[in-house]
Gaussian input, Z-matrix of N, CA and C with variables (Angstrom, degrees):
# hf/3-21g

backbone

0 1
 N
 C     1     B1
 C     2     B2     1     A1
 N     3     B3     2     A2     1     D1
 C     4     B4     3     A3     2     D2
 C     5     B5     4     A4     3     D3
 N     6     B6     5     A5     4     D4
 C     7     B7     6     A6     5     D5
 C     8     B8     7     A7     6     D6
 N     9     B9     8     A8     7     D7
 C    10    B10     9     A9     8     D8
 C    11    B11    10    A10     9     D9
 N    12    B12    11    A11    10    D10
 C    13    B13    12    A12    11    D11
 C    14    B14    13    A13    12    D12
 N    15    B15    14    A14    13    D13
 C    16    B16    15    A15    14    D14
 C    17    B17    16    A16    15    D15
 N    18    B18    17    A17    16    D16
 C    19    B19    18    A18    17    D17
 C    20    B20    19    A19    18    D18
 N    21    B21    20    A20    19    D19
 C    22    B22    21    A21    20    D20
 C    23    B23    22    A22    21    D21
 N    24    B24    23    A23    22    D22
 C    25    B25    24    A24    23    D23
 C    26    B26    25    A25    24    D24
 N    27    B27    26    A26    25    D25
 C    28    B28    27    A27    26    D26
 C    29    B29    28    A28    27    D27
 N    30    B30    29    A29    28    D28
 C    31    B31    30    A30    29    D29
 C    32    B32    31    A31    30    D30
 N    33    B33    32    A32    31    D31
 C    34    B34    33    A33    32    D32
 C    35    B35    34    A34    33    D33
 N    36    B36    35    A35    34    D34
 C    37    B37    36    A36    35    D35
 C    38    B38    37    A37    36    D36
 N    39    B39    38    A38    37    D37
 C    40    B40    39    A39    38    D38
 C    41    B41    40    A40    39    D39
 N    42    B42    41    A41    40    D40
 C    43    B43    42    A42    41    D41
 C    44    B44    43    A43    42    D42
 N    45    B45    44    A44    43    D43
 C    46    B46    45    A45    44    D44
 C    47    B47    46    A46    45    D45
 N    48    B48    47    A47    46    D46
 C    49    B49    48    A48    47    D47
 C    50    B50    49    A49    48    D48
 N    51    B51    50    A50    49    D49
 C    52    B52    51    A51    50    D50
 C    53    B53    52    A52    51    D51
 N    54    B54    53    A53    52    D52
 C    55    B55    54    A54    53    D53
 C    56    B56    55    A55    54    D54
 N    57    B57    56    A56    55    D55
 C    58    B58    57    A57    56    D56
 C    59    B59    58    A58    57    D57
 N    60    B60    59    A59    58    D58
 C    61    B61    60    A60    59    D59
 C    62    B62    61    A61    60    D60
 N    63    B63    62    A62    61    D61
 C    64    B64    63    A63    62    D62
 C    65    B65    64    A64    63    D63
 N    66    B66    65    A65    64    D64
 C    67    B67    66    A66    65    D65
 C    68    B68    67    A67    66    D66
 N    69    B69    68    A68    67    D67
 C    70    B70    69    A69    68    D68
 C    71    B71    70    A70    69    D69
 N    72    B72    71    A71    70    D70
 C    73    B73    72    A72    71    D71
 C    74    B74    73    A73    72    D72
 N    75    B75    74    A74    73    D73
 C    76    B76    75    A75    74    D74
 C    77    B77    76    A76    75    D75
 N    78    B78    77    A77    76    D76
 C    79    B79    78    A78    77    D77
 C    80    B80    79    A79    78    D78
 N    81    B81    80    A80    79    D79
 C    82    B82    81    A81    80    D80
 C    83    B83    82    A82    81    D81
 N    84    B84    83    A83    82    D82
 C    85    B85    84    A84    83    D83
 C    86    B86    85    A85    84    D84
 N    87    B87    86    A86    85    D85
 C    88    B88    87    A87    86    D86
 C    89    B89    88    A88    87    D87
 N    90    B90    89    A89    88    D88
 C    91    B91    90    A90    89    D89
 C    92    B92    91    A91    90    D90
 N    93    B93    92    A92    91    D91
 C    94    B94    93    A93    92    D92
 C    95    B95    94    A94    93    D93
 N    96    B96    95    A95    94    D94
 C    97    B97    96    A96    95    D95
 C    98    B98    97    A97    96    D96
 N    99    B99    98    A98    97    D97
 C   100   B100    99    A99    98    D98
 C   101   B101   100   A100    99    D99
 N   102   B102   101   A101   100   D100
 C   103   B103   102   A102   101   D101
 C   104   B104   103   A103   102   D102
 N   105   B105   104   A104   103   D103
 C   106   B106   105   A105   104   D104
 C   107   B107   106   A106   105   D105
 N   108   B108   107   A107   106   D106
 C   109   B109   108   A108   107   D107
 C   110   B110   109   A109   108   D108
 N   111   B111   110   A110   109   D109
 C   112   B112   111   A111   110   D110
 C   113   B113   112   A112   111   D111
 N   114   B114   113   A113   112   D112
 C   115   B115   114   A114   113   D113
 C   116   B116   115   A115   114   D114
 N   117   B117   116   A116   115   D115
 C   118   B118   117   A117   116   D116
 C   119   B119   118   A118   117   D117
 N   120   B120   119   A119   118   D118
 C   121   B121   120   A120   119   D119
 C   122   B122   121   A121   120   D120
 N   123   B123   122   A122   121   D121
 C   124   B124   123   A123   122   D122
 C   125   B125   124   A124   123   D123
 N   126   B126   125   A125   124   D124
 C   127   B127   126   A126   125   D125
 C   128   B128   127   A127   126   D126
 N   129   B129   128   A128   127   D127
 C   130   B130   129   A129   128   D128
 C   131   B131   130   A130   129   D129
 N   132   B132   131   A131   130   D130
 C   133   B133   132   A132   131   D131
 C   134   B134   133   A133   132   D132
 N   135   B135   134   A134   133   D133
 C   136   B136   135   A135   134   D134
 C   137   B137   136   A136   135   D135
 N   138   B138   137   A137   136   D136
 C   139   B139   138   A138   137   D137
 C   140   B140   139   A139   138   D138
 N   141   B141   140   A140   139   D139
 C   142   B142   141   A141   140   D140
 C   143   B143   142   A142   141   D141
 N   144   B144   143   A143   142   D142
 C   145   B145   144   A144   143   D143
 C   146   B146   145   A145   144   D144
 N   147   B147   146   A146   145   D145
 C   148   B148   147   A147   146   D146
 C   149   B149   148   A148   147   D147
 N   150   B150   149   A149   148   D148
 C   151   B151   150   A150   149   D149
 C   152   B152   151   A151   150   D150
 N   153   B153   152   A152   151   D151
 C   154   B154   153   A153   152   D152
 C   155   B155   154   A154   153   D153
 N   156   B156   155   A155   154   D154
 C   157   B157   156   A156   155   D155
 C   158   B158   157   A157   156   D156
 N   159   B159   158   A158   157   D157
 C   160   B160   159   A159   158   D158
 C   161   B161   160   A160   159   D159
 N   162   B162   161   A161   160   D160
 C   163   B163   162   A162   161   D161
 C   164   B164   163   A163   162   D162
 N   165   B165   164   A164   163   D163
 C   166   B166   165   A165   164   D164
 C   167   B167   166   A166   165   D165
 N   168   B168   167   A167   166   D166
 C   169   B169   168   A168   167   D167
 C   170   B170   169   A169   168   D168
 N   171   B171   170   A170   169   D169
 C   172   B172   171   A171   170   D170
 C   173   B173   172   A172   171   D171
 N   174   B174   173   A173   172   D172
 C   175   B175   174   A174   173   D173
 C   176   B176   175   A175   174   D174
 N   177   B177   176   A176   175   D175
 C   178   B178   177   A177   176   D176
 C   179   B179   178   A178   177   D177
 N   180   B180   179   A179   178   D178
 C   181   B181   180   A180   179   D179
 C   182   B182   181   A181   180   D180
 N   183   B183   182   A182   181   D181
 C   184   B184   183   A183   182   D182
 C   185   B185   184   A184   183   D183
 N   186   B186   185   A185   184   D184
 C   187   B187   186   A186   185   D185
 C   188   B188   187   A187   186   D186
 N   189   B189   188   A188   187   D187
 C   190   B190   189   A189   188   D188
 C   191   B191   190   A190   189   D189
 N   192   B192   191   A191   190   D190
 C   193   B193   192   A192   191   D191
 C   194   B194   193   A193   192   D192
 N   195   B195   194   A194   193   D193
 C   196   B196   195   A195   194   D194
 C   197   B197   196   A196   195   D195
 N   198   B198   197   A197   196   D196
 C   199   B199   198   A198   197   D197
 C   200   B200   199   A199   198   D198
 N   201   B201   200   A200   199   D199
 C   202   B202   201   A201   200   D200
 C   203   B203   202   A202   201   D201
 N   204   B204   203   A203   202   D202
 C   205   B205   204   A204   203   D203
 C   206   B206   205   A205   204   D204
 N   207   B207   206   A206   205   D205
 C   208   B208   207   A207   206   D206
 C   209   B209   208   A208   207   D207
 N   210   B210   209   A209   208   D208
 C   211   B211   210   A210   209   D209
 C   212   B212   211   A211   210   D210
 N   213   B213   212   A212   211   D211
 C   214   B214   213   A213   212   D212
 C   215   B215   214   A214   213   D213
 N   216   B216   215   A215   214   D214
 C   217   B217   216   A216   215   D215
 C   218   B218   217   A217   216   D216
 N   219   B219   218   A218   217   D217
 C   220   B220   219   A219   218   D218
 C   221   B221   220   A220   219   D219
 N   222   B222   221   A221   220   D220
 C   223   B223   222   A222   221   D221
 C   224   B224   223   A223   222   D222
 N   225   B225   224   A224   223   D223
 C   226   B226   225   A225   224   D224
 C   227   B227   226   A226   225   D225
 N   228   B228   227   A227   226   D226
 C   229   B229   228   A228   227   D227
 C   230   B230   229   A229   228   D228
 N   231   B231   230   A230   229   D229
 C   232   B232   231   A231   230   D230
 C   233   B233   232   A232   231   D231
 N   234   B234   233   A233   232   D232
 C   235   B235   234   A234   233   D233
 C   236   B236   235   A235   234   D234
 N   237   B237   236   A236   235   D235
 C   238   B238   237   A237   236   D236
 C   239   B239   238   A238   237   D237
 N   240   B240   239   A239   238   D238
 C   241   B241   240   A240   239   D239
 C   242   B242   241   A241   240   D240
 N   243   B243   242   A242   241   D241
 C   244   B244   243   A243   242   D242
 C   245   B245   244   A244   243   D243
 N   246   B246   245   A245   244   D244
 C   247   B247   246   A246   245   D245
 C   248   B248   247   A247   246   D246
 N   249   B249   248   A248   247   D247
 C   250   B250   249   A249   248   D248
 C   251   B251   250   A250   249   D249
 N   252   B252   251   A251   250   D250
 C   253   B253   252   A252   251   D251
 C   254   B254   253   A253   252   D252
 N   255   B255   254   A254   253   D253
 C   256   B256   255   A255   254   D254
 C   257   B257   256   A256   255   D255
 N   258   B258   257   A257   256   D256
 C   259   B259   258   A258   257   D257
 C   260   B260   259   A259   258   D258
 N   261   B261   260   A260   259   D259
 C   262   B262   261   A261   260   D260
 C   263   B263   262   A262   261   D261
 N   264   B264   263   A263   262   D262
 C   265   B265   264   A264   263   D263
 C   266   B266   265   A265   264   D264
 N   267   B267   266   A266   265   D265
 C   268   B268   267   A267   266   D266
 C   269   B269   268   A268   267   D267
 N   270   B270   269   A269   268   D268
 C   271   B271   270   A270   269   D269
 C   272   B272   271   A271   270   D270
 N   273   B273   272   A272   271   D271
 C   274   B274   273   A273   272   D272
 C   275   B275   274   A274   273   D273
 N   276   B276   275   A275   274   D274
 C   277   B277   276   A276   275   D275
 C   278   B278   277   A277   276   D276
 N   279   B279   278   A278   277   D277
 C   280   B280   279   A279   278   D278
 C   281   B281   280   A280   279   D279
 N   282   B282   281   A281   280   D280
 C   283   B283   282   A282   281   D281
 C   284   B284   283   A283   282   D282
 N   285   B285   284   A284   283   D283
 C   286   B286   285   A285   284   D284
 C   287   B287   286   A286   285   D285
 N   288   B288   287   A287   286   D286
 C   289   B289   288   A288   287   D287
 C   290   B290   289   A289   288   D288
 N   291   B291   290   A290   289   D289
 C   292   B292   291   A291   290   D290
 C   293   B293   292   A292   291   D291
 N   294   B294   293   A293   292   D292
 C   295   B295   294   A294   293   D293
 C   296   B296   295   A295   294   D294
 N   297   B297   296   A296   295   D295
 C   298   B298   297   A297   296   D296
 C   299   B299   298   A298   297   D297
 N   300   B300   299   A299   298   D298
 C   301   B301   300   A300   299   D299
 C   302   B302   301   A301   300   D300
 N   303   B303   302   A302   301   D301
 C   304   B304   303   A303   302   D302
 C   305   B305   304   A304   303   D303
 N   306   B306   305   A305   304   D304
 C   307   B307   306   A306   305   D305
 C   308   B308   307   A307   306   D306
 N   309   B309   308   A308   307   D307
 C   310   B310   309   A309   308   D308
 C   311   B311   310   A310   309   D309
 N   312   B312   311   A311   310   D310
 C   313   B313   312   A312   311   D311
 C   314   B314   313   A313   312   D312
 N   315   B315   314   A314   313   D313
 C   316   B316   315   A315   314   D314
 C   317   B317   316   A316   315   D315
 N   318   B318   317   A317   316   D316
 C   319   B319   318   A318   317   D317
 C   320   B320   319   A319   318   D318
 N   321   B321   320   A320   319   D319
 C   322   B322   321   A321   320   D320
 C   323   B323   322   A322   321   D321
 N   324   B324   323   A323   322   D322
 C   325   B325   324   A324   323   D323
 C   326   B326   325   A325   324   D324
 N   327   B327   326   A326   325   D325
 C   328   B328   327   A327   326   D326
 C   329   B329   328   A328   327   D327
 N   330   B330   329   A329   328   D328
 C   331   B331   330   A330   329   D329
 C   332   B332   331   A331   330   D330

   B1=1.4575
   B2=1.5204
   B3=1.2133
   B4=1.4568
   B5=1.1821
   B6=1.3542
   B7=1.8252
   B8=1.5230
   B9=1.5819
   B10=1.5234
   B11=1.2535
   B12=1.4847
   B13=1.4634
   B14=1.5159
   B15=1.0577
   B16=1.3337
   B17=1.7593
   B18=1.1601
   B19=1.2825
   B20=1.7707
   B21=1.3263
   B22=1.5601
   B23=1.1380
   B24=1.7731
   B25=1.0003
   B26=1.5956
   B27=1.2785
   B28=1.6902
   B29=0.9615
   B30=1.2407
   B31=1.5943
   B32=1.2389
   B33=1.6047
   B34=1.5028
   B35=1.7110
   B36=1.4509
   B37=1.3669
   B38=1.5073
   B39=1.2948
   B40=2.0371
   B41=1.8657
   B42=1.1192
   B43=1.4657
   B44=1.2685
   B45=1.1800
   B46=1.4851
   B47=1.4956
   B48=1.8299
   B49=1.4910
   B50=1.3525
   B51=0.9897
   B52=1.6432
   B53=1.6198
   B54=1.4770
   B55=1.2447
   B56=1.8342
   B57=1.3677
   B58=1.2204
   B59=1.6499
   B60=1.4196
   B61=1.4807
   B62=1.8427
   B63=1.2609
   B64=1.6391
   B65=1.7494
   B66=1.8750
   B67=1.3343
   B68=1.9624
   B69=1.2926
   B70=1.8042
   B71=1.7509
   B72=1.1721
   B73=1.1427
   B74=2.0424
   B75=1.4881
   B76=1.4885
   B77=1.7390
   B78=1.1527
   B79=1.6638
   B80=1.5502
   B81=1.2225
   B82=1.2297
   B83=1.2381
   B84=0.8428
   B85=1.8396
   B86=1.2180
   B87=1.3722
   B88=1.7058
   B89=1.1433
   B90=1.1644
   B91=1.6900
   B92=1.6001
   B93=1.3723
   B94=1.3697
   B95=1.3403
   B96=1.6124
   B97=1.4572
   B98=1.9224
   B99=1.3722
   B100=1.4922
   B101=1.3769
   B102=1.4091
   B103=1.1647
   B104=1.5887
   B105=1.5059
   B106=1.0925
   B107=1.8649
   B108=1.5891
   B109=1.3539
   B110=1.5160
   B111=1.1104
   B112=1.6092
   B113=1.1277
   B114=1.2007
   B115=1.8161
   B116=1.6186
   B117=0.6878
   B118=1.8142
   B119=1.4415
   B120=1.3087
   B121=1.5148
   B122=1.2990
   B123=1.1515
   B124=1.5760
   B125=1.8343
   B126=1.5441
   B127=1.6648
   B128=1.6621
   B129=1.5161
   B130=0.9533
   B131=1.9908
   B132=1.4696
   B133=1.0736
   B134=1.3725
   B135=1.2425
   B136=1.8037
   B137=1.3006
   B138=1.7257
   B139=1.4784
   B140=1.4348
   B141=1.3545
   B142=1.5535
   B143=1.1186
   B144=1.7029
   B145=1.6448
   B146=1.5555
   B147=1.3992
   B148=1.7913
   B149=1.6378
   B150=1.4771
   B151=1.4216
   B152=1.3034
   B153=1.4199
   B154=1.8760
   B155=1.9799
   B156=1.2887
   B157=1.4440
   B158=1.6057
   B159=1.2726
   B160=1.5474
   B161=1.9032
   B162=1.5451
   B163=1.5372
   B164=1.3103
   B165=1.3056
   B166=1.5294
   B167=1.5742
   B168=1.6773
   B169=1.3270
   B170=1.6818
   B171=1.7918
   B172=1.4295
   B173=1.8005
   B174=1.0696
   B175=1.6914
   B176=0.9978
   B177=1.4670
   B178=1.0865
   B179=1.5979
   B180=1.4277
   B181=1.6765
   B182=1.4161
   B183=1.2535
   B184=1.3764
   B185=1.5100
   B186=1.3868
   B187=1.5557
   B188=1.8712
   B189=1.5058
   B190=1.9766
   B191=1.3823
   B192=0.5910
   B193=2.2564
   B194=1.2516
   B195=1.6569
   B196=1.5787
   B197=1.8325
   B198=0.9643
   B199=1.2067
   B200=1.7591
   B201=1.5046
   B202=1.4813
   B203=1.7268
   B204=1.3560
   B205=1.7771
   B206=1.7150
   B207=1.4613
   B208=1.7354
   B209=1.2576
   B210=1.5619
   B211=1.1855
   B212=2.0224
   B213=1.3062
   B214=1.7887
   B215=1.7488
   B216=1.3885
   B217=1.0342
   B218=1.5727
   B219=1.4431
   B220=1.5468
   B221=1.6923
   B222=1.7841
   B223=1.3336
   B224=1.2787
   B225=1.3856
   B226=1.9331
   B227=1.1581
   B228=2.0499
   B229=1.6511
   B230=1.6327
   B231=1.9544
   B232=1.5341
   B233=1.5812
   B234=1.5013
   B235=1.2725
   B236=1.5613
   B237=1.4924
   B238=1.2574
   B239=1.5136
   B240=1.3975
   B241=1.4030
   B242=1.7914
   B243=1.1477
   B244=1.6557
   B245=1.9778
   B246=1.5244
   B247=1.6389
   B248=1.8635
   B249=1.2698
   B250=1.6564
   B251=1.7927
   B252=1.2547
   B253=1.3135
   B254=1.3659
   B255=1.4017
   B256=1.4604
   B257=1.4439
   B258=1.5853
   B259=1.2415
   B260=1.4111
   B261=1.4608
   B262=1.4057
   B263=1.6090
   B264=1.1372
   B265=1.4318
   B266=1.6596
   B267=1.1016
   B268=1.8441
   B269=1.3353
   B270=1.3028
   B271=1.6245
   B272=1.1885
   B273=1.6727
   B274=1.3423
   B275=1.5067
   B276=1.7244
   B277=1.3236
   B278=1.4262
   B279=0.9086
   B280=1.7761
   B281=1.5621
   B282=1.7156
   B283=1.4346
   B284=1.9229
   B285=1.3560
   B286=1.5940
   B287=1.5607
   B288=1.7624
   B289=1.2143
   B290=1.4537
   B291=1.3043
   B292=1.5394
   B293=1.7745
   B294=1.0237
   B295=1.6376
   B296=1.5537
   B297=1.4842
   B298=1.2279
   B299=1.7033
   B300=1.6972
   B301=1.2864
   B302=1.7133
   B303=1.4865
   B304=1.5782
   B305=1.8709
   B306=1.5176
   B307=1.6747
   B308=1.0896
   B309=1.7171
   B310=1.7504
   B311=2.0143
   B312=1.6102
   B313=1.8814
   B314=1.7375
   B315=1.1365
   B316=1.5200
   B317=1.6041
   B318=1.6862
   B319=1.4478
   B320=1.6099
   B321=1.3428
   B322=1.1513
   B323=1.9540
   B324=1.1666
   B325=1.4795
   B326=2.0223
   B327=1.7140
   B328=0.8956
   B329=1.5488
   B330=1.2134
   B331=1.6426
   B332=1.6462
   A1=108.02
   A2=121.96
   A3=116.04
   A4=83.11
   A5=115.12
   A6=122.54
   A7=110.25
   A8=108.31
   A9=117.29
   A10=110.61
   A11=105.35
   A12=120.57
   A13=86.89
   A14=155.51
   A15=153.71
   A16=95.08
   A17=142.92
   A18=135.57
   A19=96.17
   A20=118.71
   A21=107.50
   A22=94.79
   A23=119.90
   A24=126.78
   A25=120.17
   A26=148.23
   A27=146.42
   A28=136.59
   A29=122.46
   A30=132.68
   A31=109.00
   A32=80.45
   A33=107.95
   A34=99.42
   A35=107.26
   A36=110.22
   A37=115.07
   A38=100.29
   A39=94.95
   A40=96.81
   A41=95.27
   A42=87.28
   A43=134.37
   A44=135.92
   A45=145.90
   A46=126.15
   A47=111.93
   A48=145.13
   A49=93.22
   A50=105.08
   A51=132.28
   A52=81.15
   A53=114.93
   A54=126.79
   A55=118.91
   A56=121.74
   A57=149.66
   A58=107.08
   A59=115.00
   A60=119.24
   A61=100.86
   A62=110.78
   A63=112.40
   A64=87.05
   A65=121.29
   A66=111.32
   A67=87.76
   A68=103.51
   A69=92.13
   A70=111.33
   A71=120.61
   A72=101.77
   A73=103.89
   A74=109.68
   A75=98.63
   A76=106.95
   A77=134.06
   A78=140.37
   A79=98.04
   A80=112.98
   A81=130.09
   A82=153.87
   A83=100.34
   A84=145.11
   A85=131.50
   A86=120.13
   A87=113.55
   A88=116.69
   A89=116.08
   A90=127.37
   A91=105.57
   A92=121.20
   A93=110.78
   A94=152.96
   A95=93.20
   A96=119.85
   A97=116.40
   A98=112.43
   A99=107.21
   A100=105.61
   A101=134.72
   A102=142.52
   A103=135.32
   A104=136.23
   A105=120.86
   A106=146.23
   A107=92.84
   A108=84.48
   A109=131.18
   A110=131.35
   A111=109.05
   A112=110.47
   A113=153.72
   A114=134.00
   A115=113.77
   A116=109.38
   A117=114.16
   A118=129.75
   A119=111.59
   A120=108.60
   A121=99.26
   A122=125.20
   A123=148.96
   A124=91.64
   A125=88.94
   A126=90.75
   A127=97.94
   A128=125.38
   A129=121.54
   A130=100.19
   A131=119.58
   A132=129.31
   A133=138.38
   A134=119.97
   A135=115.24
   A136=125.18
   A137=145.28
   A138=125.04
   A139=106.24
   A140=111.56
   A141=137.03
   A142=116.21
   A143=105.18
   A144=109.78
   A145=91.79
   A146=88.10
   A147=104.44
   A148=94.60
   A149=102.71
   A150=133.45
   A151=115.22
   A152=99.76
   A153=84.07
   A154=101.05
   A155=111.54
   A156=111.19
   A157=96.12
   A158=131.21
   A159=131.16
   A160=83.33
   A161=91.10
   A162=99.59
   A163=134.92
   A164=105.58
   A165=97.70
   A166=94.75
   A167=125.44
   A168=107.91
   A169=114.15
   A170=106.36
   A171=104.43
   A172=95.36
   A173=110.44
   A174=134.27
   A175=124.43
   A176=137.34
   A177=125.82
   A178=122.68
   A179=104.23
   A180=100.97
   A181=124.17
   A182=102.31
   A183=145.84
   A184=129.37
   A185=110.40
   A186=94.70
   A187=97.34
   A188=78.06
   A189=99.45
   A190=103.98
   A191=133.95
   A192=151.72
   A193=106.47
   A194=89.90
   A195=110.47
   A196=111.62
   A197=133.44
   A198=141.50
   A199=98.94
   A200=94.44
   A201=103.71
   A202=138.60
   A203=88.17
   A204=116.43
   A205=105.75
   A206=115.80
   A207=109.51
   A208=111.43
   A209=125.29
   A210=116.13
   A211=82.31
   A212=106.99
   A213=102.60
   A214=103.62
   A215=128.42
   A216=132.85
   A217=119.12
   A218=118.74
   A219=116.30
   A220=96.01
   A221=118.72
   A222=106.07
   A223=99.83
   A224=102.63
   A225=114.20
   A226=109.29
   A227=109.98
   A228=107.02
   A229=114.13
   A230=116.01
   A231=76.00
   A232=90.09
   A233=125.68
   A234=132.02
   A235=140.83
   A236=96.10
   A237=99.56
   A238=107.89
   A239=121.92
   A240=131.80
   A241=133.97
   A242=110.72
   A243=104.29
   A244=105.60
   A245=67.15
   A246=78.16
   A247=129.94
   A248=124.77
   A249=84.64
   A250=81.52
   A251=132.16
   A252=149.53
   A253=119.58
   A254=127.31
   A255=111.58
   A256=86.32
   A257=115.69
   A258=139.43
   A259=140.76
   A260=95.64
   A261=86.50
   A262=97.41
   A263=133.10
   A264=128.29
   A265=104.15
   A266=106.32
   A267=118.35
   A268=111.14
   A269=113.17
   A270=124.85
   A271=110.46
   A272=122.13
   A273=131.34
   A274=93.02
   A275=98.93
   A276=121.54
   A277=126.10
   A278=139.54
   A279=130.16
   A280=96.12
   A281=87.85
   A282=105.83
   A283=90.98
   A284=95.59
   A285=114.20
   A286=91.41
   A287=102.15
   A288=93.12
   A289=103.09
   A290=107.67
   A291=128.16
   A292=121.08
   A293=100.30
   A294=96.59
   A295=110.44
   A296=100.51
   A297=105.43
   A298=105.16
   A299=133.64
   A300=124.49
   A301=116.91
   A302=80.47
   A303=90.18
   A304=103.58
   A305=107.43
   A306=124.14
   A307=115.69
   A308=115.38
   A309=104.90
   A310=110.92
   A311=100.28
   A312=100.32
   A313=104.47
   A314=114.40
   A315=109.60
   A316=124.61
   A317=110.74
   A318=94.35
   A319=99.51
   A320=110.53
   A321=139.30
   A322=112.20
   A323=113.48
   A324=117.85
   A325=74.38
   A326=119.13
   A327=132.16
   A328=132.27
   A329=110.70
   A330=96.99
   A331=111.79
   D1=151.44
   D2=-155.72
   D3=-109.55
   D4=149.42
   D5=178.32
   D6=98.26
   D7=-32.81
   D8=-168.55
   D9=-102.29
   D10=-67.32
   D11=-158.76
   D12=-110.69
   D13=-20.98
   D14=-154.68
   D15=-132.85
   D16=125.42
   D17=-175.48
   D18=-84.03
   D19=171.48
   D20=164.34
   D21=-100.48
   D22=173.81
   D23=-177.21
   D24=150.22
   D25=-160.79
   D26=133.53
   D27=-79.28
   D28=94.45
   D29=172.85
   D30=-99.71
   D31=155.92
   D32=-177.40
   D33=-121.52
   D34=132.13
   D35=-179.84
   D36=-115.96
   D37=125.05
   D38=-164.58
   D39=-113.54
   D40=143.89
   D41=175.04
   D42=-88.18
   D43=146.89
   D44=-172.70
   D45=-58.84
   D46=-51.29
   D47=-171.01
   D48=-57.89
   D49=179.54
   D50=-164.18
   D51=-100.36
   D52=-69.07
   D53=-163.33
   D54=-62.45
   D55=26.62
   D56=-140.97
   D57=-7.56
   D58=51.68
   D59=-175.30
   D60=-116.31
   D61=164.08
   D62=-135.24
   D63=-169.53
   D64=169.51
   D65=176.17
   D66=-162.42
   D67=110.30
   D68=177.26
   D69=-116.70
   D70=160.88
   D71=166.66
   D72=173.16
   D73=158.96
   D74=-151.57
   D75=-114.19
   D76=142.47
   D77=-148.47
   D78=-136.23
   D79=146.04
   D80=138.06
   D81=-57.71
   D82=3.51
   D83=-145.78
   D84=-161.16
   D85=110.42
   D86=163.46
   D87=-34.10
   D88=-74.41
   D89=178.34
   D90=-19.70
   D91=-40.14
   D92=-147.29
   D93=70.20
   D94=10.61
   D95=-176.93
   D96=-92.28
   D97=0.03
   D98=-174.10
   D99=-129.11
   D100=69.07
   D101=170.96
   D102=-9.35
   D103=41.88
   D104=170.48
   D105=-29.11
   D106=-36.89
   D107=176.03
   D108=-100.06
   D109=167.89
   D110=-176.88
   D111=-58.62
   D112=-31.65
   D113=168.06
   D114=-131.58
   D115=-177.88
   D116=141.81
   D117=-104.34
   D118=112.22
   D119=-142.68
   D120=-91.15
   D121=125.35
   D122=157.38
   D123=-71.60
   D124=132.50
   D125=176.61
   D126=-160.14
   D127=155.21
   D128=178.11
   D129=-135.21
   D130=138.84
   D131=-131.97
   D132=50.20
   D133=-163.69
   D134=175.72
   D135=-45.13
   D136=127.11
   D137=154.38
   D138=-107.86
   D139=161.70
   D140=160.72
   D141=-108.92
   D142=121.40
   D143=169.67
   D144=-131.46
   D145=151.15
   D146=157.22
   D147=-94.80
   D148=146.45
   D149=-169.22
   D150=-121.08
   D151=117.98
   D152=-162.49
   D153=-164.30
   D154=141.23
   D155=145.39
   D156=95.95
   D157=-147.46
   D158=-146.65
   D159=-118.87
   D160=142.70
   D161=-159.60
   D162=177.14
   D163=153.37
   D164=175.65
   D165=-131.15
   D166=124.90
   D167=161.06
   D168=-104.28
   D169=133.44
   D170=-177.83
   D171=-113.39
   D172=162.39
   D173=-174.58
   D174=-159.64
   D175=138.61
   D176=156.91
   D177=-145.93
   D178=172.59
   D179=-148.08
   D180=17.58
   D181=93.83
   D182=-178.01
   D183=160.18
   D184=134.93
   D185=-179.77
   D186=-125.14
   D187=158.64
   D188=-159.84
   D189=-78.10
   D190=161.28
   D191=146.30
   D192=-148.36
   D193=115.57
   D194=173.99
   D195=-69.62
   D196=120.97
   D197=-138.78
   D198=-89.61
   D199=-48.11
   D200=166.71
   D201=-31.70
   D202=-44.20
   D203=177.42
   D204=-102.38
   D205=-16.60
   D206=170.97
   D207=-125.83
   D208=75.31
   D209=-142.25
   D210=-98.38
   D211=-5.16
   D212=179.96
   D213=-89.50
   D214=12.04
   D215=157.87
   D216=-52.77
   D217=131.37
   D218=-168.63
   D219=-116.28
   D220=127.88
   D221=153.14
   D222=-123.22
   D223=110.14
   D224=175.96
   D225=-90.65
   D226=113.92
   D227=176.89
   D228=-68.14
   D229=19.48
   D230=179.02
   D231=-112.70
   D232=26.70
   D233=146.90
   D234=-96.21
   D235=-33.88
   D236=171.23
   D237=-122.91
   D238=155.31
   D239=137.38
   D240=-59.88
   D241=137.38
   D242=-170.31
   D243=160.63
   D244=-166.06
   D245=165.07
   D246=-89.51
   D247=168.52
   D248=-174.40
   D249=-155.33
   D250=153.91
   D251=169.65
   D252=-76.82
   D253=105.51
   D254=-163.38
   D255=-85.94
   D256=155.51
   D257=-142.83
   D258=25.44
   D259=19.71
   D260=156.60
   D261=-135.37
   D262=-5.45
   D263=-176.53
   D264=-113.18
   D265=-49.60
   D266=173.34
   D267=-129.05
   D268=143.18
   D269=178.15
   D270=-60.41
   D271=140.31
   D272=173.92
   D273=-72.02
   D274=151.05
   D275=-165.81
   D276=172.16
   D277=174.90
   D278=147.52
   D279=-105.15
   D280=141.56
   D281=176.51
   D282=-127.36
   D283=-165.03
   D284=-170.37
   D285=-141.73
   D286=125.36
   D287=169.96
   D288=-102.46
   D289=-171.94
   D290=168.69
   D291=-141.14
   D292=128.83
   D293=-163.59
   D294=-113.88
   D295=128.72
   D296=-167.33
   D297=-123.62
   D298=162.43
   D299=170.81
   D300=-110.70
   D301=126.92
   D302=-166.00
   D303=-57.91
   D304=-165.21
   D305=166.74
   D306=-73.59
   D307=-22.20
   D308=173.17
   D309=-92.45
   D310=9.92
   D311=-176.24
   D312=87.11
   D313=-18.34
   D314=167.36
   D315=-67.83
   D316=139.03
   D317=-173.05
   D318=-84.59
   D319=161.22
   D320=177.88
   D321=-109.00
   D322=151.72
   D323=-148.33
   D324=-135.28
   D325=131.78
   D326=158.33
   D327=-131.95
   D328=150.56
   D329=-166.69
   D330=-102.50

C-alpha cells in the first residue's frame, strides 16, 4: 500500500533477472485486479517512477530504492541501461539519440 507499506517518494527499480527485464505498475486494489496506472510497464534495465497518492504498487523481478531516503545511490548509464535523471545521473545537455529495435520489436532510444 503506498503511504503505508510502500513510502511515497522516487524510485528507481532495477531488475533482478539475468535478462535485465522487470514489470511495475500501480492498483487500487490488493488483489491487483483494478488498474490505476496507464499500463503495466514491461521495461528492460533501470525505471523511475514517482510514487505517490492512494494505491497499491505491485512489481516483479526487480527490487525498489526509494531514491528520496538513498539519495548516495549511483545509476551510471555507462553501466547500466534504463532510465536515468538528468542532473543527477547524466549531465544536462543535448545529446543525439539513435534508435534501435530491441528482442521484444520495441524501439529503443540510445545516447
Amino acid at each position: 500500500k503506498i503511504g503505508t507499506e510502500f513510502p511515497e517518494g522516487l524510485y528507481i527499480f532495477v531488475p533482478t533477472l539475468s535478462d535485465n527485464h522487470a514489470v511495475e505498475g500501480i492498483y487500487s486494489d490488493p488483489e491487483c485486479k483494478n488498474q490505476i496506472s496507464s499500463e503495466y510497464v514491461h521495461f528492460d534495465g533501470t525505471r523511475i517512477a514517482k510514487i505517490s497518492g492512494d494505491g497499491y504498487v505491485d512489481f516483479s523481478w526487480a527490487t525498489a530504492y526509494n531514491l528520496d531516503m538513498h539519495p548516495e545511490l549511483v545509476n551510471d548509464p555507462h553501466k547500466t541501461e534504463g532510465m536515468f535523471i538528468v542532473g543527477r545521473d547524466i549531465e544536462a545537455g543535448t545529446y543525439e539519440l539513435e534508435e534501435t529495435n530491441n528482442s521484444y520489436g520495441y524501439a529503443e532510444w540510445y545516447i
